[in-house]
C-alpha positions in Angstrom: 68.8 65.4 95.6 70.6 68.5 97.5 69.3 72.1 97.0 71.1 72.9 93.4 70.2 69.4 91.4 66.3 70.2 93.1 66.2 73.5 91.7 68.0 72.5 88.3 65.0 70.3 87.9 62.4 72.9 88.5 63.7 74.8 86.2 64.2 72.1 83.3 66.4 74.5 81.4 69.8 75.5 82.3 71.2 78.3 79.9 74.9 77.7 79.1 76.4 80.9 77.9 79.9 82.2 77.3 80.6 85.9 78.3 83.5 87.6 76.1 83.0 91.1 78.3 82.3 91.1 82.0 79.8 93.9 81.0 77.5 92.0 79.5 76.5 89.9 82.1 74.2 92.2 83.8 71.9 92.5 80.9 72.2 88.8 80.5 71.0 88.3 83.8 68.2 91.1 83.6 67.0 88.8 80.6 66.9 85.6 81.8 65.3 86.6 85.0 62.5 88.5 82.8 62.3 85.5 81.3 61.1 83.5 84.1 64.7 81.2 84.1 66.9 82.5 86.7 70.0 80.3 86.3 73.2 81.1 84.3 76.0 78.6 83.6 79.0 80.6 82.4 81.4 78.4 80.8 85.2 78.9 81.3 86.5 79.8 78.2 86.9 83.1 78.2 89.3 85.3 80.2 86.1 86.9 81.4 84.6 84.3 82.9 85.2 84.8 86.5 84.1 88.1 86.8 80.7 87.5 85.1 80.4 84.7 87.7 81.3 87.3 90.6 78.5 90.1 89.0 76.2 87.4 88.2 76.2 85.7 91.8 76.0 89.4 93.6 73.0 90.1 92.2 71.5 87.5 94.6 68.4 86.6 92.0 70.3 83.6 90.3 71.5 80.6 90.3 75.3 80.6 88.8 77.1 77.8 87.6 80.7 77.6 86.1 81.1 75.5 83.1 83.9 74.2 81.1 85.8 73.7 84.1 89.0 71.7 83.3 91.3 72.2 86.3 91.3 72.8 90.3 92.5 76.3 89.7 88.8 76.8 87.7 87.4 75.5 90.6 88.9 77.5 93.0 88.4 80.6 90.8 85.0 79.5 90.4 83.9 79.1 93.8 86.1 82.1 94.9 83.6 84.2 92.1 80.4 83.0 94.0 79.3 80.2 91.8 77.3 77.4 93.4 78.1 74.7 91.1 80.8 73.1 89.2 80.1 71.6 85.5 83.1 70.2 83.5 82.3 68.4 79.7 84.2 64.8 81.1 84.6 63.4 83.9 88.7 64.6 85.1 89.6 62.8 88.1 91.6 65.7 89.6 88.6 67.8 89.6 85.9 65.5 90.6 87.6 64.5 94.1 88.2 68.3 94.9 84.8 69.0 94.2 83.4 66.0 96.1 86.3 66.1 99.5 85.0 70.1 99.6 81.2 69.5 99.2 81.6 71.8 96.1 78.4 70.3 93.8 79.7 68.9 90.7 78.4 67.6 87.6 81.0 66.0 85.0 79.9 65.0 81.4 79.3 61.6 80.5 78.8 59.6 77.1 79.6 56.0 78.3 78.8 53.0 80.6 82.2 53.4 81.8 82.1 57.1 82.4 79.2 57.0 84.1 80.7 53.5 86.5 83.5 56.3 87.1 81.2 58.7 88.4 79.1 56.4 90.4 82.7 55.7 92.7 82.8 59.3 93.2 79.0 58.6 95.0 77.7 61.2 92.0 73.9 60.6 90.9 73.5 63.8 88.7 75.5 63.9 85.4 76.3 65.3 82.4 75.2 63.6 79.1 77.5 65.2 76.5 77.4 66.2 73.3 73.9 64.7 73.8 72.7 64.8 70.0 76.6 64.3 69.0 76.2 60.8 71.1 72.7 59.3 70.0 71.1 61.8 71.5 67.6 60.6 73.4 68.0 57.2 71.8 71.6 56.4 73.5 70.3 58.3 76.5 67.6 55.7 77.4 69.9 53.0 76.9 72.4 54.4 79.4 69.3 54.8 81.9 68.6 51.2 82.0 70.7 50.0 84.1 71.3 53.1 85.8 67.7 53.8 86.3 68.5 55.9 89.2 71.1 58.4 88.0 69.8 61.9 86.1 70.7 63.4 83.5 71.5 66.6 82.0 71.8 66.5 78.3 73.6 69.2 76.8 75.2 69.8 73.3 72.7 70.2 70.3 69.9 71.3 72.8 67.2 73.2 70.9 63.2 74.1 71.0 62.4 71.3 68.8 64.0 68.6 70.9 63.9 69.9 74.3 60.2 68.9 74.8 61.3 64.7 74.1 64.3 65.6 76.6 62.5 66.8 79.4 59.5 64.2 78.9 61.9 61.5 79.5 62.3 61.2 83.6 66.1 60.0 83.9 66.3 64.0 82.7 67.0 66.6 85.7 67.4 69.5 82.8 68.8 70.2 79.9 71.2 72.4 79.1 71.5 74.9 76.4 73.2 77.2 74.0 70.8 78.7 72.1 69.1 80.9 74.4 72.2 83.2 75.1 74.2 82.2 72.1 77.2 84.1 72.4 76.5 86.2 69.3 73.5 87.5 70.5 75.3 88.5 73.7 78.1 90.6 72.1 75.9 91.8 69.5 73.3 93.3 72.4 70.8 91.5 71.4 69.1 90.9 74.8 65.6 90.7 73.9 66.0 88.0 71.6 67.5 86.7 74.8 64.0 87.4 76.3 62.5 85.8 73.6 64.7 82.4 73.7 63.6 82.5 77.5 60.4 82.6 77.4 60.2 79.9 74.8 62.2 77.6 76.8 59.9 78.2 80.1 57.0 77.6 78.2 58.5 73.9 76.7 59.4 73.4 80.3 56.2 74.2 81.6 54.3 71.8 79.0 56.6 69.1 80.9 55.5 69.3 84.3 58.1 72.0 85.7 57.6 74.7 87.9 59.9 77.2 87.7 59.8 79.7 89.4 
């Protein structure tokens, strides 16, 4: 487990959030870190993205992911912007070998035996369930885990505090990622302490399941 996938884990909760204005993201920030969850995956599907990545990664408190990540050019960008890790929602080829032949840490999104056979070749151990509740959610999750007992997991897609307790009581689960707590509504809208809020509530499930934090 390198550095990223250990601190994913103490954490339990990854908040996935889309940033329309480069100008929200230091709010964002001051809220998850309030919050007690210092990590921020800011998906690529907005022209803003980049730039959140850049303030978010400056600030030096956080740990920043990129997200939605379809191409090499989002990597580059990406990594260029300060991110430390790489998430994309299936597993493109193209991208996976650039991430893995430059050390960039990389998690692609997974549903199936196969997918997951495919990420095994690129030596990966750390993936992507996704959409999670879309797929069969925990059910189809421990299914895939038998006979990959060793590879984690990080379901994402239909994520909430009334299911995120079974996720991360489950141990082929490194985290789980999430929407809700930065929806992007509540981020153009201002509304940062229901941000807070979200946070709290989400360290607090986490902490119930045995992680740290911090």
């Amino acid at each position: 487990m390198n550095e990223v996938t250990a601190r994913l884990h103490e954490l339990g909760v990854v908040p996935v959030v889309a940033i329309e204005r480069a100008g929200d993201a230091a709010p964002l920030a001051d809220a998850l870190v309030e919050g007690g969850l210092a990590c921020a995956e800011v998906t690529f599907r907005t022209r803003a993205a980049a730039e959140a990545i850049e303030i978010l990664s400056k600030r030096g408190d956080l740990l920043v992911g990129a997200g939605t990540v379809l191409s090499i050019d989002q990597v580059k960008a990406a990594r260029d912007a300060g991110a430390g890790f790489i998430v994309s929602p299936g597993l493109n080829p193209k991208v996976v070998s650039y991430c893995v032949q430059n050390g960039f840490p990389v998690t692609p999104g997974v549903c199936t035996p196969s997918d997951i056979e495919a990420a095994l070749e690129y030596g990966l151990d750390v993936l992507k369930f996704f959409p999670a509740e879309a797929f069969g959610g925990l059910k189809t999750l421990k299914a895939l885990s038998g006979p990959y007992h060793w590879v984690k997991f990080i379901p994402t897609g239909g994520i909430h505090p009334g299911n995120l307790r079974e996720y991360l009581s489950f141990p082929s689960v490194l985290a789980c990622g999430g929407t809700w707590i930065a929806r992007s509504s509540l981020i153009l809208e201002g509304k940062f302490q229901e941000v807070l809020a979200n946070t709290r509530e989400a360290v607090k499930i986490a902490a119930e399941c045995g992680r740290t934090g911090g």
